[in-house]
C-alpha positions as CSV (number, residue, x, y, z in Angstrom):
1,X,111.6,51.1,-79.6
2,X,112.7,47.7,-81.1
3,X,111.0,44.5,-80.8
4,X,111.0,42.2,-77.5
5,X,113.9,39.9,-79.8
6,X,116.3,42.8,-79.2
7,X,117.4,43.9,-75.8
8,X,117.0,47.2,-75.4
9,X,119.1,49.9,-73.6
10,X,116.7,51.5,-70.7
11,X,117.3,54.0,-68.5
12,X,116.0,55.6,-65.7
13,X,117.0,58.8,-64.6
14,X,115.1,58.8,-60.8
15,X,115.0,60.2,-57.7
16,X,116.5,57.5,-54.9
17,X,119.8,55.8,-55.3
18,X,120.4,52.1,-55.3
19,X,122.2,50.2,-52.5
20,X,120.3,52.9,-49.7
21,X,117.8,52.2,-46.8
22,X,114.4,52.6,-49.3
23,X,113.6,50.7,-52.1
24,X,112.1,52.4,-54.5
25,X,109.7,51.8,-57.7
26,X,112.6,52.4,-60.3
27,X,114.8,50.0,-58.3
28,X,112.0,47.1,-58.9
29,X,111.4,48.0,-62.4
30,X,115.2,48.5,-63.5
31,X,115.6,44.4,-62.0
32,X,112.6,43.4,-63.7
33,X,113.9,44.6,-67.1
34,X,116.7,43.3,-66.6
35,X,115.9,40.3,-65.7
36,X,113.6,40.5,-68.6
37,X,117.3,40.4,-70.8
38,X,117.5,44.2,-71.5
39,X,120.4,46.5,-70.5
40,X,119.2,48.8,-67.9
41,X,121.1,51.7,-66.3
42,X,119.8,53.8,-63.3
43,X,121.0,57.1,-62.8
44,X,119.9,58.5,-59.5
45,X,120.0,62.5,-58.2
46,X,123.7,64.0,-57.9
47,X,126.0,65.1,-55.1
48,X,127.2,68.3,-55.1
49,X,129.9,69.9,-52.7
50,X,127.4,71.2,-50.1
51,X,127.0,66.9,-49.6
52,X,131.2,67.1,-48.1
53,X,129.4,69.1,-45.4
54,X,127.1,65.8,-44.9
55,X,130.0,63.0,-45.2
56,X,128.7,61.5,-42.0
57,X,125.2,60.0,-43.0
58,X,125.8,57.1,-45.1
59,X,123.2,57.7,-47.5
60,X,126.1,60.7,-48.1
61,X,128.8,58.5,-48.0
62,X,127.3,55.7,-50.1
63,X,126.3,58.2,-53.0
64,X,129.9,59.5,-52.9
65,X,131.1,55.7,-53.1
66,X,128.8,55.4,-56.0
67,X,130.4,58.7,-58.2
68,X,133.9,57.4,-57.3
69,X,132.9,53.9,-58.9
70,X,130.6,55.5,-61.8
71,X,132.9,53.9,-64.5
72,X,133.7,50.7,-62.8
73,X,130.6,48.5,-63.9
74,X,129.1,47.6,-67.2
75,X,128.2,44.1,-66.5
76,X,125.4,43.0,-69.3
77,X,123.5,40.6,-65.9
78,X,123.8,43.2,-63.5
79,X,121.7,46.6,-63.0
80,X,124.2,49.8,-63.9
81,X,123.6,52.3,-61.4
82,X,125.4,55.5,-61.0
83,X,125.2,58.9,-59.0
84,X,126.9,61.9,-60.5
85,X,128.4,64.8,-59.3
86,X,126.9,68.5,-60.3
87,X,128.8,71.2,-59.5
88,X,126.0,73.4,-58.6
89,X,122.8,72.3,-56.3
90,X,119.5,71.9,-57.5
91,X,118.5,74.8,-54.6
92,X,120.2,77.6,-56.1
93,X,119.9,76.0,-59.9
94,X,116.3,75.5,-59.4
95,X,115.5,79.0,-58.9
96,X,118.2,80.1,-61.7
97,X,116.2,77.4,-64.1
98,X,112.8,79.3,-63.0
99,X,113.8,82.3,-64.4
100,X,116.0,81.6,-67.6
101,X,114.8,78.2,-68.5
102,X,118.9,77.0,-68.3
103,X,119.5,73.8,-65.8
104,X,122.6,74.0,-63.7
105,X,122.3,71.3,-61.9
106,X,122.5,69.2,-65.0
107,X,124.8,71.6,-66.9
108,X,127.3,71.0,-64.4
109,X,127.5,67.4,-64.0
110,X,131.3,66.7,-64.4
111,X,133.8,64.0,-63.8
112,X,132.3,62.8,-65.6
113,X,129.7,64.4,-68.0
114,X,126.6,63.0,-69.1
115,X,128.1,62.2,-72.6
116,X,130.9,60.5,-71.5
117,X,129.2,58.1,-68.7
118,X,127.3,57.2,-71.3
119,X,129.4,56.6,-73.3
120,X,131.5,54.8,-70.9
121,X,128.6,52.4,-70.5
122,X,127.6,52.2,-74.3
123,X,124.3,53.6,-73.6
124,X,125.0,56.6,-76.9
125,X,121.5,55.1,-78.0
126,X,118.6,54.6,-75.4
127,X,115.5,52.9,-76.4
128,X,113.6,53.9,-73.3
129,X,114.3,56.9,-71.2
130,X,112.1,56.8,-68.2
131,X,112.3,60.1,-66.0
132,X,111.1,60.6,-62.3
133,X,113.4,63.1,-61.2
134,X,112.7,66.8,-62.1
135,X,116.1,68.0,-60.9
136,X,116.8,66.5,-63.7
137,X,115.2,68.8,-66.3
138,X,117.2,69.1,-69.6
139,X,119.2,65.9,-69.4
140,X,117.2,64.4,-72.1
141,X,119.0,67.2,-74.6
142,X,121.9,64.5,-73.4
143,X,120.5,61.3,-74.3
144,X,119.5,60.2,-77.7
145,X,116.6,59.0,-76.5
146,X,113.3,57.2,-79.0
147,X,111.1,57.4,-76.4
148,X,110.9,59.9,-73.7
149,X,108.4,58.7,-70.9
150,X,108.0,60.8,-67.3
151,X,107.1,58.9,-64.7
152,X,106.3,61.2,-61.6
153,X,105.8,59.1,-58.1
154,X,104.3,61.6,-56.2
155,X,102.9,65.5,-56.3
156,X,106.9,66.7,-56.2
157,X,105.5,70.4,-55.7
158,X,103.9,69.1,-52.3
159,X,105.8,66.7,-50.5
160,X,109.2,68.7,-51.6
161,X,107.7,72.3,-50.7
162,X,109.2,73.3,-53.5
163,X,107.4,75.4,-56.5
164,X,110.5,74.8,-59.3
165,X,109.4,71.8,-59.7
166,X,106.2,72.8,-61.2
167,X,108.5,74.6,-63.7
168,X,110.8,71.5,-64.4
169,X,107.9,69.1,-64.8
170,X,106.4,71.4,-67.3
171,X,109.5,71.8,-69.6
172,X,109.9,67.7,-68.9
173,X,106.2,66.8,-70.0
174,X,106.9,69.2,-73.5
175,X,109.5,67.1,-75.0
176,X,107.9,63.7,-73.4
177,X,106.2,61.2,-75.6
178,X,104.1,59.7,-72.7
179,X,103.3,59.8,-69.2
180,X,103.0,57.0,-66.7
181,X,101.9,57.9,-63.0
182,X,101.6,55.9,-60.2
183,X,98.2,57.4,-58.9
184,X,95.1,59.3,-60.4
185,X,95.9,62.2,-58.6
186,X,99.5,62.7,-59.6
187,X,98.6,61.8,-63.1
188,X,95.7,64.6,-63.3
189,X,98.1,67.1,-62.1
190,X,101.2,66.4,-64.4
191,X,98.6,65.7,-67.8
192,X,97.2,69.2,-67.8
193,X,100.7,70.7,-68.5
194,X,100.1,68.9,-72.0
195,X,96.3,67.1,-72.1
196,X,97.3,65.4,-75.6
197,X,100.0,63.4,-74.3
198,X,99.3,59.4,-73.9
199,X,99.3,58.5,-70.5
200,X,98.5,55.9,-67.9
201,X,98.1,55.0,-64.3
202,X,100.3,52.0,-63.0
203,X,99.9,52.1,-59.2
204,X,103.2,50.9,-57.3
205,X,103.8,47.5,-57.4
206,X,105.0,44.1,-54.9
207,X,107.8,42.0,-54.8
208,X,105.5,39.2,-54.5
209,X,108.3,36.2,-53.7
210,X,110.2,39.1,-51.5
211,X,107.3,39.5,-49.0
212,X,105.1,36.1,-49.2
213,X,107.9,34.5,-48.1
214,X,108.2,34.2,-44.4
215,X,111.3,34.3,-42.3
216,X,112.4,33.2,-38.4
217,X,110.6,35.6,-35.8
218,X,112.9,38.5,-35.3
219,X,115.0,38.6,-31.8
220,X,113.8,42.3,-31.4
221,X,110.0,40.9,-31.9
222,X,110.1,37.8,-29.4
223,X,109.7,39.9,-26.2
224,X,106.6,42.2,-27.5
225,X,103.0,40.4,-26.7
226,X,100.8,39.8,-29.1
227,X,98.6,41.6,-30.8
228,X,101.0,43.1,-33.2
229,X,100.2,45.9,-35.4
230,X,102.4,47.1,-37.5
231,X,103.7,50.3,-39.8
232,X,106.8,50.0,-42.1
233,X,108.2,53.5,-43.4
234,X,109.1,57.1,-43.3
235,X,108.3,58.3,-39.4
236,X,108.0,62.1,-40.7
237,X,104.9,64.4,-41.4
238,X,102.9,62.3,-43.6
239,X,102.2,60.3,-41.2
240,X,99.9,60.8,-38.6
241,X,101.5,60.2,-35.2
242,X,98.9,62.2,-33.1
243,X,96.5,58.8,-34.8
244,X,99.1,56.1,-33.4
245,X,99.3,57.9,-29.7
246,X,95.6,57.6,-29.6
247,X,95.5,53.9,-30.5
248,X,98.0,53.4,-27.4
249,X,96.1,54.8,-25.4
250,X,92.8,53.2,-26.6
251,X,94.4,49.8,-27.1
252,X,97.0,49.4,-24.2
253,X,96.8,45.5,-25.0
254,X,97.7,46.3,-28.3
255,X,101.6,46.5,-29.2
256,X,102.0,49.0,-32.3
257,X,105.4,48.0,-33.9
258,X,106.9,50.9,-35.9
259,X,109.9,50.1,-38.6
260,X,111.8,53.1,-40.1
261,X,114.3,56.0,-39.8
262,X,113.1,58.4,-36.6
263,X,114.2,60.9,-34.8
264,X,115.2,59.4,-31.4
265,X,112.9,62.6,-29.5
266,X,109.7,61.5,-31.8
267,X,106.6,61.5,-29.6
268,X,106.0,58.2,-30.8
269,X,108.3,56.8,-28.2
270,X,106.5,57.6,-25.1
271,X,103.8,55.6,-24.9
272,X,104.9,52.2,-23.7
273,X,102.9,49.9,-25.8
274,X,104.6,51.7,-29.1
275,X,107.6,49.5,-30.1
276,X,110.2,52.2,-32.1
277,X,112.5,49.9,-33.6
278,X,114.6,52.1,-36.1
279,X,115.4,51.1,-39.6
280,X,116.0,47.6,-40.8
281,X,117.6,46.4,-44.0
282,X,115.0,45.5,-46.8
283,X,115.9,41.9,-46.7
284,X,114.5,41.3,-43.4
285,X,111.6,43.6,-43.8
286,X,109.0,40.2,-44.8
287,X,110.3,38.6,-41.6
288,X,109.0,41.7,-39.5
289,X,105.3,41.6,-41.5
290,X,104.9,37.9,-41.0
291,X,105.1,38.0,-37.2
292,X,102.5,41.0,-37.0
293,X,98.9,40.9,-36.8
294,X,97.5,43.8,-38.9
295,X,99.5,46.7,-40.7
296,X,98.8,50.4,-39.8
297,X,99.0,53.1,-42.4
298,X,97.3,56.3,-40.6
299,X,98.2,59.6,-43.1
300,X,98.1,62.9,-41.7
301,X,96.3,65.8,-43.8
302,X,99.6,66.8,-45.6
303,X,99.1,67.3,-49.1
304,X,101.5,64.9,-51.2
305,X,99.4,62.3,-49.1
306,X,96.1,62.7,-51.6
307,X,98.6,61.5,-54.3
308,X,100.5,58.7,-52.6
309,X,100.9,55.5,-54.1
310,X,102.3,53.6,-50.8
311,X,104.3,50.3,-52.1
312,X,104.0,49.1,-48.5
313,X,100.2,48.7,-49.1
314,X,100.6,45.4,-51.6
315,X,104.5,44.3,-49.2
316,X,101.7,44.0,-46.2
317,X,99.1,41.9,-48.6
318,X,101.9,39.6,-49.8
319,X,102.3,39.1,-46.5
320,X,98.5,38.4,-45.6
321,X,98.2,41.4,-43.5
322,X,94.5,43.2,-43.6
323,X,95.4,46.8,-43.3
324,X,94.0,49.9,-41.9
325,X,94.4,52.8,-43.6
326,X,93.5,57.0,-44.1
327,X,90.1,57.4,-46.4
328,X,92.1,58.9,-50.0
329,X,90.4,59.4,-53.3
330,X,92.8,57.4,-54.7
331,X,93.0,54.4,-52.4
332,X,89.0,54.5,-52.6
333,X,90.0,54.3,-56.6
334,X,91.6,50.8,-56.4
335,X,88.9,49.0,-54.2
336,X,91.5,46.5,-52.8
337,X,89.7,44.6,-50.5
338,X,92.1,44.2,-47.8
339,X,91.8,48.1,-47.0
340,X,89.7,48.7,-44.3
341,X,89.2,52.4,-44.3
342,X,88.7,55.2,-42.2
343,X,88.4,59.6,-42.3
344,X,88.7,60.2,-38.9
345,X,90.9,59.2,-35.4
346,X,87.7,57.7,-33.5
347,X,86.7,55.5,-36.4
348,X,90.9,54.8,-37.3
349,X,90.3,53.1,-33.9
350,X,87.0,51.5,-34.8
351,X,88.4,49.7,-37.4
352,X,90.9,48.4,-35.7
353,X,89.0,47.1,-33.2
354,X,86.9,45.5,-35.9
355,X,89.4,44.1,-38.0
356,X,90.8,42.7,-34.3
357,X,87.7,40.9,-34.0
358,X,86.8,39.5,-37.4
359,X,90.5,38.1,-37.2
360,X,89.5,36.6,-34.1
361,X,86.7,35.1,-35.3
362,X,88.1,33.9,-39.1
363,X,86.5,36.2,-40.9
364,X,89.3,37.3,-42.8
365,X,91.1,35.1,-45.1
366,X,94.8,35.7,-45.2
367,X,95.0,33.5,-48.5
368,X,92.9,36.0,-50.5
369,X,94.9,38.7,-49.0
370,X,97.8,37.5,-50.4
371,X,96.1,36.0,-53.7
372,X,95.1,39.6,-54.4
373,X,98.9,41.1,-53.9
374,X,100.4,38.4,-56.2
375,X,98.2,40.4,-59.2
376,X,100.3,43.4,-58.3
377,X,103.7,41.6,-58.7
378,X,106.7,44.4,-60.1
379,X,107.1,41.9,-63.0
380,X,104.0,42.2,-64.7
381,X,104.4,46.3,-63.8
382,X,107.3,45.7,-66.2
383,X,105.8,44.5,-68.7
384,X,102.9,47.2,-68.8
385,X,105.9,49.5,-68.8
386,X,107.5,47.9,-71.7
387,X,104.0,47.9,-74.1
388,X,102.8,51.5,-73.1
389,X,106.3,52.7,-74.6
390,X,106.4,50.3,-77.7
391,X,102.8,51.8,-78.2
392,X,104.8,55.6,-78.0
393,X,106.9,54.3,-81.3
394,X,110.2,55.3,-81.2
């Protein structure tokens, strides 16, 4: 890598597109670069034809919108983000790569190839190529790459249910020069596939000025009595939902707000006190969390949980929210001392009852709350990012 003087061409080659309903990690880093004055493009994972079948979710459509428009922006202030288009999924070429070593999935990225979108956005040369898609496996042969850094978010094997990606990550982490993982647990899996390698930890980050910032009550808030607890994300099987029922029922005073994509049959939805209100654009997210009175972030026993790195953690800080949340090794790691913990159902609803109370009677500062977010802020993530891989050479 060159020095700070020269901007450098970054890349990331990640999991979740840009312009969708979540917001990921690479999405904050890749502005933060930017924004930093390097060129930064963000290639996210490809549609294939089994995706025409899916034309009516727009996560489908948008990603399709995205390919069509892969060679219409090259703007030196603005992110580059792109989604390809593989001719083969990474379902039947993950299981093909298992056995021969040979990656479909990125073989048969056409209209256009790897080498000519990159070329098409003058990124022949990248400085740093940050990977955190293993469908992806064998792209970097692609790139003409310095320095090769993996990035895993999460235990892929677990939360996908997918055991080629133990396979991938292996062949990624060989031709690496680094790892960076956001959580103890996902970095002690992926460094025993090469213990040499330099690696760190850099936990999920905040945007600080995003979420501090508070907004106009919500119309859908105004008729739901206070208190307000509150859970922004993913209503799917990492969370624990049979935890939230039981807090209803406990706490029928208590009106448990829930923010993200659900099915509209979740069990969630019968208990009257639990307020299902659907996805909401990221923009009006902060609005949501600065109306609430505590944040909820009950985890079921599913495995990928152990190596979670939740972002919505430090959003709910910024916001001054105390938060209760599942027991984890790596949560325990961090001692952040707006977690109030808990390993079981009866004591999830002990401590919220107790963080009710101290509330109640002033014991918890909102201003340290948020004073201990800002410290987690996506631009100084960046610029860890940025010295681990000018310490990798390149």
């Amino acid at each position: 890598m060159e020095s700070k003087e020269k901007p450098l061409n970054i890349m990331f080659v990640s999991h979740t597109y840009i312009g969708g309903s979540f917001v990921v990690g690479s999405h904050h880093l890749a502005r933060e670069l930017l924004s930093l004055g390097h060129r930064v493009l963000h290639l996210s994972t490809s549609i294939t034809p089994i995706h025409l079948l899916q034309m009516k979710k727009k996560s489908v459509s948008d990603r399709f919108k995205q390919w069509i428009n892969i060679n219409k922006q090259d703007k030196n202030d603005q992110i580059i983000h792109c989604v390809p288009f593989s001719w083969v999924p990474w379902k039947l070429a993950g299981r093909i790569f298992q056995k021969t070593g040979i990656n479909w999935f990125v073989r048969c990225i056409a209209f256009p190839s790897v080498t000519r979108m990159l070329a098409n956005h003058r990124f022949t040369e990248v400085d740093l190529l940050l990977i955190d898609q293993p469908y992806f496996v064998g792209i970097e042969r692609y790139i003409k790459a310095k320095v090769i850094v993996y990035r895993p978010t999460d235990n892929y094997k677990d939360i996908l249910d997918d055991q080629t990606v133990e396979s991938a990550e292996k062949e990624i982490v060989s031709r690496a020069h680094g790892i960076v993982a956001t959580s103890d647990p996902v970095f002690q899996n992926i460094q025993k596939y090469k213990p040499e390698l330099p690696g760190i930890v850099m936990e999920n980050g905040v945007e600080f000025e995003h979420f501090s910032t508070a907004g106009a009550e919500p119309e859908e808030l105004m008729h739901i009595p206070w208190p307000r607890a509150i859970y922004i994300g993913a209503v799917d099987n990492r969370l624990d939902m049979e935890a939230i029922k039981q807090l209803a029922e406990a706490r029928k005073d208590l009106s448990i707000i829930v923010i993200g994509p659900h099915l509209p049959s979740s069990s969630l939805s019968t208990s009257p006190n639990v307020h299902m209100l659907g996805a909401k654009p990221y923009s009006q997210l902060p609005a949501f969390l600065h109306h609430a009175t505590l944040a909820l972030l009950p985890m079921s026993n599913h495995a990928a949980n152990a190596g979670r790195s939740p972002m919505k953690l430090y959003e709910y800080a910024a916001a001054g929210l105390p938060t209760v949340v599942t027991a984890t090794p790596e949560l325990l790691r961090r001692t952040d001392h707006f977690l109030y913990f808990y390993k079981d159902k009866q004591e999830f609803i002990a401590q919220v009852n107790d963080v009710l109370k101290k509330l109640a009677n002033n014991e918890i500062s909102k201003s340290k709350i948020i004073h201990e977010a800002r410290k987690q802020s996506w631009e100084a993530k960046a610029e860890q990012l940025l010295a681990f891989g000018s310490s990798l050479g390149g």
